[in-house]
N, C-alpha and C positions, 0 to 999 in steps of 0.2 A: 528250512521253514522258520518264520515267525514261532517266539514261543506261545502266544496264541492260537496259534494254528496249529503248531504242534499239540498242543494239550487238547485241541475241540474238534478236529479234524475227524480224528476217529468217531466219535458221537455223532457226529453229522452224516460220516457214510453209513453209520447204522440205519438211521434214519430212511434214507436214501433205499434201502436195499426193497423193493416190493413185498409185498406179502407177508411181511413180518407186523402183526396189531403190537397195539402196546402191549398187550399181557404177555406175548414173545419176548416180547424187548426187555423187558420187567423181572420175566424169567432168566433172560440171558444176563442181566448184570447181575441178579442175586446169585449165579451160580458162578459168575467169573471176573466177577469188580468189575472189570473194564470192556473196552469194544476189541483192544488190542486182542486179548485174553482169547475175547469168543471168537474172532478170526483164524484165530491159529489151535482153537481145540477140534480133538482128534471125532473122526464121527461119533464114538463110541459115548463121549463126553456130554457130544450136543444132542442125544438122544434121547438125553436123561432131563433135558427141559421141555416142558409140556406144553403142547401144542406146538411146536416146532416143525418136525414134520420131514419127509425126504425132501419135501421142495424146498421145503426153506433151509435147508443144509444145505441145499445145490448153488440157492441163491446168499448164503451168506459166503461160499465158496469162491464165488464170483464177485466180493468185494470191491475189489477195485478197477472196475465196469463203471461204479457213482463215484469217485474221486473227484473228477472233472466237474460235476454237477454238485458235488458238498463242497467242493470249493469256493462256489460260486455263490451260494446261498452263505454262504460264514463268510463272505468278503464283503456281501450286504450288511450283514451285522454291523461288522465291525466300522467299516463306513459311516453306518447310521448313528455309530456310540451307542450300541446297544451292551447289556451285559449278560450274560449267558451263566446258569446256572443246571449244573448235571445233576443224573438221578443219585449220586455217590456224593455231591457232595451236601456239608452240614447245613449250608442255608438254603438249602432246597425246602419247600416247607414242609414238616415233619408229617403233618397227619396227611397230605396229600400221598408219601410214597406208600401209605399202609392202602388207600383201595387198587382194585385190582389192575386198572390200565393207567397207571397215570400215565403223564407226559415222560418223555426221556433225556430231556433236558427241555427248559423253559429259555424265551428271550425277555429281559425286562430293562426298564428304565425307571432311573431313581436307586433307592436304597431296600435292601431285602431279607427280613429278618425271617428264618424259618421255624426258629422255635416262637414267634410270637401269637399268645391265643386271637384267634381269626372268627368274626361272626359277620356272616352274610344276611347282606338285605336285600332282599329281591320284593318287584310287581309288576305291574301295567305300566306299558311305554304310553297308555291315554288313562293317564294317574286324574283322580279329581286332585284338587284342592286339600282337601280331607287325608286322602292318601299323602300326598308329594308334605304336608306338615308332618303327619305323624314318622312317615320314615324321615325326614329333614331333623325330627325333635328325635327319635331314637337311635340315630346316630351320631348326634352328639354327645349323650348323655352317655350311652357305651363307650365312645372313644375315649371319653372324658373319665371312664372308667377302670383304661388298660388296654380294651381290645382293639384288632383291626377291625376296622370296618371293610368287606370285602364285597364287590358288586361288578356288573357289568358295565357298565357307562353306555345305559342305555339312555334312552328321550324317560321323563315320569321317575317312577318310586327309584329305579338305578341312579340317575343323576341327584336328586333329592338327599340322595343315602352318602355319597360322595360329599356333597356341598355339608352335609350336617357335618358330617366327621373333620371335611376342614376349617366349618367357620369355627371349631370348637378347638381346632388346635392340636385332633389328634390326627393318628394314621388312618390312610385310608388305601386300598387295595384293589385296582380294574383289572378284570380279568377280558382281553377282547376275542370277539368271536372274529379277528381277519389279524395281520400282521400290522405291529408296531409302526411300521409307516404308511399305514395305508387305514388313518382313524376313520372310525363310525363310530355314531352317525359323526357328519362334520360338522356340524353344531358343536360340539363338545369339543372341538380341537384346543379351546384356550383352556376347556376343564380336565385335559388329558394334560396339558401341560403343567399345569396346581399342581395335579396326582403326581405326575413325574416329578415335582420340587420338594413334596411334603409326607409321599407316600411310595407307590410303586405300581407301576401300570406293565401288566405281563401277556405273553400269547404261548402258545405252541406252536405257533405257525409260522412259516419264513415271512420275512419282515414287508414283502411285498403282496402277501395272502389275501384277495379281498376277500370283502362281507360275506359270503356265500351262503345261504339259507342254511346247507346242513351242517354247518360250522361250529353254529349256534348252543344246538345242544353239547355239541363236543365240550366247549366252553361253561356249560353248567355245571357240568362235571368236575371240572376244577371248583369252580365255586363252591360245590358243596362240598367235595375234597378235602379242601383245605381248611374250613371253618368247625369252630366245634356246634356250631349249632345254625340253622336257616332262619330266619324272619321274613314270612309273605306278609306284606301289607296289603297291595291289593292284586288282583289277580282274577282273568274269568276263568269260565269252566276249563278250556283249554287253551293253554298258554306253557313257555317256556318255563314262569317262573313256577309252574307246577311241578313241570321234570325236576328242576331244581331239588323243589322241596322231596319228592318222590326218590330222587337218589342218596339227598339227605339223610333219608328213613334207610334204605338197604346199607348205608355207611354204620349205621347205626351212632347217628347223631341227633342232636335236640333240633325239632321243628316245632315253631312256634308263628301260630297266626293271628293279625291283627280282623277282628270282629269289624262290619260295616253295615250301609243301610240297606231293609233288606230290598232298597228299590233301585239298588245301585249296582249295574251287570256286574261291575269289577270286584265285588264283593262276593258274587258266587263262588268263586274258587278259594279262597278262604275259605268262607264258610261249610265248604265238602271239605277243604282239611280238617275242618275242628271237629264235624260228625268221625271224621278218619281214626282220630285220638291224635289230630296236632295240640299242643297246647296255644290255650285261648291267655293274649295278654292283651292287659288295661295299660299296661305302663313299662319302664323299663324296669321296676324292681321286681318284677315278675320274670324278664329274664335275669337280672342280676342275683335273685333267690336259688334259680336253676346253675347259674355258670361264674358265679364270681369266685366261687376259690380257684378258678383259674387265671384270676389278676389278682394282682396284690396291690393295686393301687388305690386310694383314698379319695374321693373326688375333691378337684382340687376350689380352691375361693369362687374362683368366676364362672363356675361352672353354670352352662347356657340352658341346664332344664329344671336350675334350683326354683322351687312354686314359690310364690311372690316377689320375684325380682323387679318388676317394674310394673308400676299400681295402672289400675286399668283408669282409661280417662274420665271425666267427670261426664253425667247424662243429661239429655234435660228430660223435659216430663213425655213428651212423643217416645224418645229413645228407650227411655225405660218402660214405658209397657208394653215396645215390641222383644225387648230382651229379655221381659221376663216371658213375655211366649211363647220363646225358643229353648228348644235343648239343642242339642248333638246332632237330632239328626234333622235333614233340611224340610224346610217348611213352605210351601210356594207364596209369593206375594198374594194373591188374593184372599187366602185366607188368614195369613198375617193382617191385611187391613179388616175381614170381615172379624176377625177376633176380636182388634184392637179397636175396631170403633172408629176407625181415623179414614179419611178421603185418602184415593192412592198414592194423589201426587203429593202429600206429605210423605204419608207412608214410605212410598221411595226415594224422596228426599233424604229423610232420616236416615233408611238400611244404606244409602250412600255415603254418608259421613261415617257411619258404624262400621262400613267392610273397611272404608280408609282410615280408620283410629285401631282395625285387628281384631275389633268388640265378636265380628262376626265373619261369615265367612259366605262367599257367594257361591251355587253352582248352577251348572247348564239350568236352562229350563225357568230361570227368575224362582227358585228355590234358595231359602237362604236357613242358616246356621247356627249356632255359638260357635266360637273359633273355643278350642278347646284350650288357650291358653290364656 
C-alpha cells in the first residue's frame, strides 16, 4: 500500500464498522492509540471500554468486512487533495478531543493549526443588515486579535463572520455540515475557496456527503468543540445556532450574545440566551476582557475596528435632522418625515444618499437606522 494509505487506512475502517458512536471510538483510542491496537485486543481488553458492548466486539471482530468500502472513501480523499487529520494526532484541534464524541479523524483543506485559540460566530442564515455588520465587524477585530474565527459557512451571520475574519487578514475556520466536495450552500463555493487559501475548511464526513438536514447539528458540535468561546449575533427562538450556543454551555465554554431590536424575530433567541446568563456584549472588548490572555497578540496598525478611522461624510441641513432622529434601533420612514418636518420625497431622497455614504443602515419594512459605525 501507499504510505498514505497505510498510515489512514485503519482509521477509516474504524469508522466503517456500524454501531460504534463516537464516544466508542474515543474510548477505543484512548485505550489503545491506534485502530491497529483495538483490532487485535483480546476481549477481555475491549470490555474495559465503555459502551462498547458484545455487539460491538463482534463487529470490530469483523473488521475487514469495510476494507473495501474505507478504501474507497480515503481514495476520494486523496483524489480531491484533501488532508486528513486523526484523533492521535497534534494538529487535531486540542480543545475539540476533550468533549465527549468528537470526530475520529476530520477531512480539511488549507492549513491546520490545533493548538490555535478558536472563537465561534454563529446566527440567522436571514441575518438583517444589523446582524451580518456586527458579526462582519467582530470578526475582524478578533482575528485581528490572535483568534480563529470558526463558523459554518452558512448564507447571513456564518458567511458575514468568515468575510470579516478575511477582509482583516486573519484566520478563519468552516466547519461543513456535508463533505468537502459536495459545498453548501453553493453560493459560497468562491468563499469556501478564500477559506481554503487563508484559513481551513473541515467536515467529518466523506468527501461526497451531502447537505442532509441531521448533519447539521452534528456539525455544531464541532463548532462549539473547538472554540473557547460562542458568539450569537442573531438568532430566533429556535434555530441551529442555539444548539450551538447550548453545547457551548455543557462544554463548559464562554457564550456570549449580541443584544437586538426588540421588534426584530432574529433577535429573540439572543435575547432567551442573555435571560439564560449568556454574556450580553456591546463590542469586541467585552469579549477580549473575558478571552484575551488566550492570545498574545497586540492589534496590529490597520486594524479594520480602530473607531475613527475614516471621518463620517459631510451633511447637509435635511440629512442632519434626520440623523439626529435616529439611534440604533430602526425607525420607519413615516415617522422619520413626521418628526422631521420634511415632505417624504425629500425625506427619502436624503435616507438614500445617507444608506449610500454608510451614515445609516436600511431594513425590511422602509425602517431605517444609524449604521453603528
Amino acid at each position: 500500500m501507499e504510505p498514505l494509505t497505510d498510515t489512514y487506512l485503519p482509521w477509516f475502517i474504524l469508522r466503517e464498522i456500524p454501531g460504534l458512536n463516537n464516544r466508542v471510538l474515543k474510548g477505543l483510542i484512548q485505550k489503545f492509540k491506534t485502530p491497529d491496537a483495538a483490532f487485535g485486543a483480546s476481549p477481555k481488553s475491549l470490555a474495559a471500554v465503555k459502551g462498547l458492548g458484545p455487539k460491538g466486539m463482534r463487529a470490530l471482530s469483523r473488521h475487514r468486512e469495510y476494507k473495501k468500502k474505507a478504501l474507497a472513501v480515503l481514495g476520494r480523499v486523496q483524489r480531491a487533495g484533501l488532508n486528513i487529520v486523526t484523533l492521535s494526532d497534534t494538529e487535531y484541534p486540542a480543545l475539540l478531543k476533550k468533549i465527549n464524541d468528537p470526530p475520529l479523524f476530520l477531512t480539511y483543506a488549507g492549513t491546520l493549526d490545533g493548538r490555535a485559540p478558536c472563537i465561534s460566530i454563529v446566527g440567522s442564515r436571514k441575518a438583517t443588515r444589523y446582524g451580518r455588520d456586527t458579526a462582519e465587524h467582530l470578526a475582524g477585530c478578533l482575528s485581528n486579535r490572535g483568534f480563529t474565527v470558526v463558523s459554518g459557512m452558512a448564507l447571513g451571520i456564518d458567511t458575514a463572520a468568515h468575510k470579516g475574519a478575511l477582509n482583516a487578514r486573519g484566520r478563519t475556520a468552516a466547519v461543513l455540515g456535508s463533505g468537502l466536495c459536495r459545498i453548501y450552500p453553493r453560493q459560497n463555493h468562491s468563499l469556501y475557496q478564500k477559506i481554503a487559501e487563508h484559513g481551513t475548511a473541515l467536515s467529518e464526513f466523506a468527501p461526497d456527503t451531502p447537505p442532509l438536514p441531521g448533519y447539521f447539528p452534528l456539525r455544531n458540535r464541532i463548532i462549539a468543540g473547538m472554540s473557547v468561546g460562542t458568539i450569537v449575533v442573531e438568532a430566533a427562538e429556535k434555530s441551529g445556532s442555539l444548539i450551538t450556543a447550548r453545547l457551548a454551555g455543557e462544554y463548559n465554554r464562554e457564550v456570549f450574545a449580541v443584544p437586538g431590536s426588540i421588534r426584530s424575530n432574529t433577535s429573540r433567541g439572543t435575547h432567551a440566551l442573555i435571560r439564560q446568563g449568556a454574556k450580553l456584549i456591546e463590542n469586541e472588548k467585552d469579549i477580549i476582557d473575558e478571552l484575551g490572555h488566550l492570545v498574545h497578540e497586540e492589534p496590529s496598525k490597520d486594524e479594520k475596528c480602530t473607531p475613527g478611522k475614516n471621518p463620517k461624510p459631510v451633511m447637509d441641513k435635511h440629512q442632519s435632522l434626520i440623523y439626529n432622529l435616529l439611534d440604533p434601533y430602526p425607525v420607519h420612514i413615516d415617522d422619520i418625515s413626521a418628526g422631521t418636518g420634511l415632505e417624504s420625497h425629500v425625506t427619502a431622497a436624503a435616507l438614500l444618499d445617507m444608506e449610500l455614504s454608510g451614515l445609516i443602515l436600511r431594513h425590511p419594512g422602509n425602517y431605517y437606522s444609524k449604521s453603528e459605525e
